[in-house]
C-alpha positions in Angstrom: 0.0 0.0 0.0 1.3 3.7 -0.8 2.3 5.5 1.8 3.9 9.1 2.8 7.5 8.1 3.8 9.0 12.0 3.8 8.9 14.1 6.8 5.9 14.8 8.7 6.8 18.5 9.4 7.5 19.2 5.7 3.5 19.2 5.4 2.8 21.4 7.6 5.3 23.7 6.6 3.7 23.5 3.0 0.1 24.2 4.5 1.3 27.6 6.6 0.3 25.9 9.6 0.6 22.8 12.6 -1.6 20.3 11.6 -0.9 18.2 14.3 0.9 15.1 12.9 3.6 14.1 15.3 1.1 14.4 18.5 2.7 16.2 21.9 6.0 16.6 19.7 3.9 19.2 17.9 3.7 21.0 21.7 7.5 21.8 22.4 10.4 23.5 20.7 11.2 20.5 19.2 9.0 21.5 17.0 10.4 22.0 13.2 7.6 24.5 12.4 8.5 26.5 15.0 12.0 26.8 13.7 10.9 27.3 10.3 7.7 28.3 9.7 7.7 28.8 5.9 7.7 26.0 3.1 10.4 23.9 2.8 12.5 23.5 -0.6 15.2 26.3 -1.6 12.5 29.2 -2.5 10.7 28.8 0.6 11.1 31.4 2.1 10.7 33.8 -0.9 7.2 32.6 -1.6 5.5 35.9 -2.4 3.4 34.4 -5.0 -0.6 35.8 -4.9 -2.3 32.4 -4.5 -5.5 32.1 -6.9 -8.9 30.8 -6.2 -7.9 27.1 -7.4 -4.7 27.5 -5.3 -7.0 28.0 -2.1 -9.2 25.3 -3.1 -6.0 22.7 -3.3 -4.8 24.0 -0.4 -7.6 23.5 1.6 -8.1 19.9 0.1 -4.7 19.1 0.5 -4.8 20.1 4.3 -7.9 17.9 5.4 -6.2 15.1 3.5 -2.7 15.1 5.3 -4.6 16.2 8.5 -6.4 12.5 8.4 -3.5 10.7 6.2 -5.9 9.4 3.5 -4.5 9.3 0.1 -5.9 11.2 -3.2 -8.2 8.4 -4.6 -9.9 7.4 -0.9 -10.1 11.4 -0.3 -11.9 11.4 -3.6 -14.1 8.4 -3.0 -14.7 10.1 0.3 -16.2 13.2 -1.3 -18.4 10.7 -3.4 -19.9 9.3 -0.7 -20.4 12.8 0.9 -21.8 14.3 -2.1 -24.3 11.0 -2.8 -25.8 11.7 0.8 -28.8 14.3 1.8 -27.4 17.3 3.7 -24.2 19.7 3.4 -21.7 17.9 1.1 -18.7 19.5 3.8 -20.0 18.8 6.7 -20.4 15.4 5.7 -17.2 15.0 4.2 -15.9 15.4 7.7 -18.4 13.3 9.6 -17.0 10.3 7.4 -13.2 11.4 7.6 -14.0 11.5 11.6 -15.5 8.0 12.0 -12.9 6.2 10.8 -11.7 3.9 13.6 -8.1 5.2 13.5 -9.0 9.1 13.4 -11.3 7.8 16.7 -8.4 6.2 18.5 -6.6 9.1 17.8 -9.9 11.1 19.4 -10.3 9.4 22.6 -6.4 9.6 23.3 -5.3 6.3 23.0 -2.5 7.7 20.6 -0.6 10.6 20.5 -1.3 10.9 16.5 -3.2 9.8 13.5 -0.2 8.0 12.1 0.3 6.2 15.8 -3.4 5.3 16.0 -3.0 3.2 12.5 -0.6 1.5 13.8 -2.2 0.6 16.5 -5.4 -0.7 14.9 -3.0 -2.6 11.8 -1.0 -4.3 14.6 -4.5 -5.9 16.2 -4.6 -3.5 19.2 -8.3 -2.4 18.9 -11.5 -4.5 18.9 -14.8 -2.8 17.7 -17.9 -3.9 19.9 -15.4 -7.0 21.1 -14.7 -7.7 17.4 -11.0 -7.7 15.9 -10.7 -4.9 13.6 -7.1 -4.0 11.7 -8.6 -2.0 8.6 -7.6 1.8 9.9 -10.6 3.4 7.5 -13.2 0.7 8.9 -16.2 3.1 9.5 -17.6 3.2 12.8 -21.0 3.6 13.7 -23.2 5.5 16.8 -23.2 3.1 19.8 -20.6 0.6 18.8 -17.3 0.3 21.7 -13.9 1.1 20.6 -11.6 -1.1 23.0 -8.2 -1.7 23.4 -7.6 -5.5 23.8 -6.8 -7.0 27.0 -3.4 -8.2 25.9 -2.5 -4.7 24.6 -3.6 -2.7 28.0 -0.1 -2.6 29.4 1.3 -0.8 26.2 3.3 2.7 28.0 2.2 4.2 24.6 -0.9 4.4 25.1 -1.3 5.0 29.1 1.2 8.1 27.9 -1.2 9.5 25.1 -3.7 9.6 27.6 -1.8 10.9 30.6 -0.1 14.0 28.5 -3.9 14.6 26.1 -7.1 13.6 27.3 -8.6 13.9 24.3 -11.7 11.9 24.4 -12.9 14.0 27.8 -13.6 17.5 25.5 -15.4 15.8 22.6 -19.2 15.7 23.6 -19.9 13.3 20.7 -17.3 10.4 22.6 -17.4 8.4 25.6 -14.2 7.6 27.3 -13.8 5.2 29.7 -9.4 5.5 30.7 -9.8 2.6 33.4 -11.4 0.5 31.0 -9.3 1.7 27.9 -12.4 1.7 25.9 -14.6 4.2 24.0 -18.0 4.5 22.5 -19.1 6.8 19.2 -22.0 8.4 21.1 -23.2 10.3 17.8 -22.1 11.5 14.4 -20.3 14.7 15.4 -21.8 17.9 14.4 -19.5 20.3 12.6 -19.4 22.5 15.4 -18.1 19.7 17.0 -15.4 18.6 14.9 -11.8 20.9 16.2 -10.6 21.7 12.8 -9.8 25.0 11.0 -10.7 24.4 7.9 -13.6 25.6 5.1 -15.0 22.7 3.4 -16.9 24.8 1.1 -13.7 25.4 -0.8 -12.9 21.4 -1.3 -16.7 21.0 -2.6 -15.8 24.0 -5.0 -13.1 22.7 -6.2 -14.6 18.7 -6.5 -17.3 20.2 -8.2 -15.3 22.1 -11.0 
Protein backbone atom coordinates (compact mmCIF):
# COMPACT_ATOMS: atom_id res chain seq x y z
CA UNK A 1 0.00 0.00 0.00
CA UNK A 2 1.35 3.68 -0.84
CA UNK A 3 2.29 5.51 1.81
CA UNK A 4 3.94 9.05 2.84
CA UNK A 5 7.50 8.14 3.83
CA UNK A 6 9.00 12.00 3.81
CA UNK A 7 8.86 14.09 6.83
CA UNK A 8 5.87 14.85 8.73
CA UNK A 9 6.82 18.46 9.36
CA UNK A 10 7.52 19.20 5.67
CA UNK A 11 3.48 19.16 5.35
CA UNK A 12 2.79 21.43 7.61
CA UNK A 13 5.26 23.70 6.64
CA UNK A 14 3.67 23.52 2.98
CA UNK A 15 0.06 24.25 4.51
CA UNK A 16 1.32 27.56 6.62
CA UNK A 17 0.30 25.86 9.60
CA UNK A 18 0.58 22.84 12.65
CA UNK A 19 -1.60 20.33 11.57
CA UNK A 20 -0.86 18.20 14.31
CA UNK A 21 0.89 15.12 12.88
CA UNK A 22 3.59 14.08 15.32
CA UNK A 23 1.12 14.44 18.48
CA UNK A 24 2.70 16.17 21.93
CA UNK A 25 5.99 16.58 19.73
CA UNK A 26 3.92 19.16 17.90
CA UNK A 27 3.66 20.95 21.71
CA UNK A 28 7.49 21.77 22.35
CA UNK A 29 10.45 23.45 20.71
CA UNK A 30 11.16 20.47 19.21
CA UNK A 31 9.03 21.50 16.95
CA UNK A 32 10.36 22.01 13.19
CA UNK A 33 7.56 24.52 12.42
CA UNK A 34 8.46 26.51 15.00
CA UNK A 35 11.97 26.78 13.75
CA UNK A 36 10.92 27.27 10.33
CA UNK A 37 7.72 28.30 9.66
CA UNK A 38 7.73 28.75 5.87
CA UNK A 39 7.70 25.96 3.13
CA UNK A 40 10.43 23.88 2.78
CA UNK A 41 12.49 23.52 -0.61
CA UNK A 42 15.22 26.25 -1.58
CA UNK A 43 12.54 29.20 -2.51
CA UNK A 44 10.69 28.79 0.63
CA UNK A 45 11.13 31.42 2.12
CA UNK A 46 10.71 33.83 -0.90
CA UNK A 47 7.22 32.61 -1.62
CA UNK A 48 5.49 35.87 -2.38
CA UNK A 49 3.38 34.39 -5.00
CA UNK A 50 -0.57 35.79 -4.93
CA UNK A 51 -2.32 32.38 -4.55
CA UNK A 52 -5.49 32.06 -6.90
CA UNK A 53 -8.90 30.79 -6.19
CA UNK A 54 -7.86 27.09 -7.43
CA UNK A 55 -4.71 27.47 -5.31
CA UNK A 56 -7.02 28.02 -2.11
CA UNK A 57 -9.21 25.33 -3.09
CA UNK A 58 -6.03 22.72 -3.33
CA UNK A 59 -4.75 24.02 -0.45
CA UNK A 60 -7.63 23.52 1.61
CA UNK A 61 -8.05 19.92 0.14
CA UNK A 62 -4.67 19.07 0.53
CA UNK A 63 -4.78 20.07 4.30
CA UNK A 64 -7.92 17.89 5.42
CA UNK A 65 -6.19 15.05 3.49
CA UNK A 66 -2.71 15.11 5.31
CA UNK A 67 -4.56 16.21 8.52
CA UNK A 68 -6.39 12.52 8.41
CA UNK A 69 -3.48 10.73 6.19
CA UNK A 70 -5.91 9.41 3.49
CA UNK A 71 -4.46 9.30 0.07
CA UNK A 72 -5.89 11.24 -3.17
CA UNK A 73 -8.21 8.43 -4.59
CA UNK A 74 -9.91 7.44 -0.92
CA UNK A 75 -10.12 11.39 -0.28
CA UNK A 76 -11.90 11.40 -3.56
CA UNK A 77 -14.06 8.44 -2.96
CA UNK A 78 -14.75 10.11 0.33
CA UNK A 79 -16.22 13.17 -1.28
CA UNK A 80 -18.36 10.70 -3.39
CA UNK A 81 -19.93 9.30 -0.74
CA UNK A 82 -20.43 12.79 0.95
CA UNK A 83 -21.82 14.32 -2.11
CA UNK A 84 -24.26 11.00 -2.79
CA UNK A 85 -25.82 11.71 0.77
CA UNK A 86 -28.76 14.31 1.81
CA UNK A 87 -27.42 17.33 3.72
CA UNK A 88 -24.21 19.75 3.39
CA UNK A 89 -21.74 17.87 1.14
CA UNK A 90 -18.73 19.48 3.79
CA UNK A 91 -19.96 18.77 6.66
CA UNK A 92 -20.43 15.36 5.72
CA UNK A 93 -17.23 15.03 4.21
CA UNK A 94 -15.93 15.44 7.73
CA UNK A 95 -18.41 13.31 9.57
CA UNK A 96 -16.96 10.31 7.36
CA UNK A 97 -13.16 11.40 7.65
CA UNK A 98 -13.96 11.45 11.64
CA UNK A 99 -15.55 8.03 11.98
CA UNK A 100 -12.93 6.16 10.79
CA UNK A 101 -11.66 3.85 13.57
CA UNK A 102 -8.09 5.23 13.52
CA UNK A 103 -9.02 9.05 13.41
CA UNK A 104 -11.33 7.85 16.69
CA UNK A 105 -8.36 6.18 18.50
CA UNK A 106 -6.58 9.13 17.83
CA UNK A 107 -9.94 11.08 19.45
CA UNK A 108 -10.32 9.42 22.61
CA UNK A 109 -6.38 9.64 23.33
CA UNK A 110 -5.27 6.34 22.98
CA UNK A 111 -2.50 7.69 20.62
CA UNK A 112 -0.60 10.57 20.47
CA UNK A 113 -1.26 10.90 16.55
CA UNK A 114 -3.21 9.79 13.50
CA UNK A 115 -0.25 7.96 12.13
CA UNK A 116 0.29 6.16 15.79
CA UNK A 117 -3.42 5.28 15.96
CA UNK A 118 -3.01 3.23 12.48
CA UNK A 119 -0.65 1.53 13.82
CA UNK A 120 -2.21 0.64 16.49
CA UNK A 121 -5.40 -0.68 14.94
CA UNK A 122 -3.01 -2.61 11.82
CA UNK A 123 -0.98 -4.33 14.59
CA UNK A 124 -4.47 -5.87 16.20
CA UNK A 125 -4.62 -3.51 19.20
CA UNK A 126 -8.25 -2.35 18.87
CA UNK A 127 -11.48 -4.51 18.91
CA UNK A 128 -14.82 -2.75 17.65
CA UNK A 129 -17.91 -3.92 19.89
CA UNK A 130 -15.35 -6.96 21.14
CA UNK A 131 -14.68 -7.66 17.39
CA UNK A 132 -11.00 -7.68 15.88
CA UNK A 133 -10.68 -4.93 13.63
CA UNK A 134 -7.07 -3.99 11.67
CA UNK A 135 -8.58 -1.97 8.59
CA UNK A 136 -7.57 1.84 9.91
CA UNK A 137 -10.58 3.36 7.49
CA UNK A 138 -13.18 0.69 8.87
CA UNK A 139 -16.21 3.05 9.50
CA UNK A 140 -17.64 3.20 12.85
CA UNK A 141 -21.04 3.65 13.71
CA UNK A 142 -23.22 5.53 16.77
CA UNK A 143 -23.20 3.07 19.78
CA UNK A 144 -20.59 0.55 18.79
CA UNK A 145 -17.31 0.25 21.69
CA UNK A 146 -13.89 1.13 20.65
CA UNK A 147 -11.59 -1.13 22.95
CA UNK A 148 -8.24 -1.71 23.44
CA UNK A 149 -7.61 -5.53 23.76
CA UNK A 150 -6.80 -7.03 26.97
CA UNK A 151 -3.43 -8.24 25.89
CA UNK A 152 -2.54 -4.67 24.61
CA UNK A 153 -3.61 -2.71 28.03
CA UNK A 154 -0.10 -2.58 29.38
CA UNK A 155 1.27 -0.76 26.23
CA UNK A 156 3.34 2.73 28.05
CA UNK A 157 2.17 4.24 24.62
CA UNK A 158 -0.89 4.43 25.11
CA UNK A 159 -1.26 4.99 29.14
CA UNK A 160 1.22 8.10 27.86
CA UNK A 161 -1.15 9.47 25.13
CA UNK A 162 -3.68 9.57 27.62
CA UNK A 163 -1.82 10.93 30.57
CA UNK A 164 -0.09 14.03 28.47
CA UNK A 165 -3.90 14.57 26.07
CA UNK A 166 -7.09 13.62 27.31
CA UNK A 167 -8.57 13.94 24.29
CA UNK A 168 -11.72 11.94 24.42
CA UNK A 169 -12.91 13.97 27.83
CA UNK A 170 -13.55 17.49 25.49
CA UNK A 171 -15.44 15.79 22.56
CA UNK A 172 -19.18 15.67 23.59
CA UNK A 173 -19.85 13.34 20.73
CA UNK A 174 -17.25 10.39 22.59
CA UNK A 175 -17.43 8.36 25.64
CA UNK A 176 -14.22 7.61 27.28
CA UNK A 177 -13.79 5.16 29.70
CA UNK A 178 -9.37 5.54 30.68
CA UNK A 179 -9.82 2.64 33.45
CA UNK A 180 -11.38 0.47 30.98
CA UNK A 181 -9.26 1.65 27.95
CA UNK A 182 -12.43 1.72 25.90
CA UNK A 183 -14.61 4.23 23.98
CA UNK A 184 -18.02 4.54 22.46
CA UNK A 185 -19.13 6.78 19.16
CA UNK A 186 -22.01 8.36 21.07
CA UNK A 187 -23.17 10.33 17.77
CA UNK A 188 -22.10 11.54 14.40
CA UNK A 189 -20.29 14.69 15.38
CA UNK A 190 -21.77 17.91 14.39
CA UNK A 191 -19.50 20.34 12.63
CA UNK A 192 -19.42 22.47 15.39
CA UNK A 193 -18.08 19.70 17.05
CA UNK A 194 -15.44 18.64 14.93
CA UNK A 195 -11.77 20.89 16.23
CA UNK A 196 -10.62 21.69 12.79
CA UNK A 197 -9.76 25.02 11.04
CA UNK A 198 -10.72 24.45 7.94
CA UNK A 199 -13.57 25.58 5.11
CA UNK A 200 -14.99 22.68 3.44
CA UNK A 201 -16.87 24.80 1.09
CA UNK A 202 -13.67 25.37 -0.82
CA UNK A 203 -12.88 21.37 -1.35
CA UNK A 204 -16.73 21.03 -2.55
CA UNK A 205 -15.79 23.97 -4.97
CA UNK A 206 -13.11 22.69 -6.20
CA UNK A 207 -14.60 18.66 -6.51
CA UNK A 208 -17.31 20.25 -8.16
CA UNK A 209 -15.34 22.07 -11.00
Amino acid sequence: MARYREANCKLCRREGEKLFLKGTRCLTEKCAYERRAFAPGQHGQNMRRKISPYGLQLREKQKVRRIYGVLEKQFKNYFKKADQREGITGEILLQLLESRLDNLVYRLGFAPSRKAARQLVRHRHVTVNDRLVDIPAFQVKPNQAIRIRDKSKKMDMIHDSLKEVGRGEEMPWLRLNKAALEGELLEVPKRTDIPLTVNEQLIVELYSK
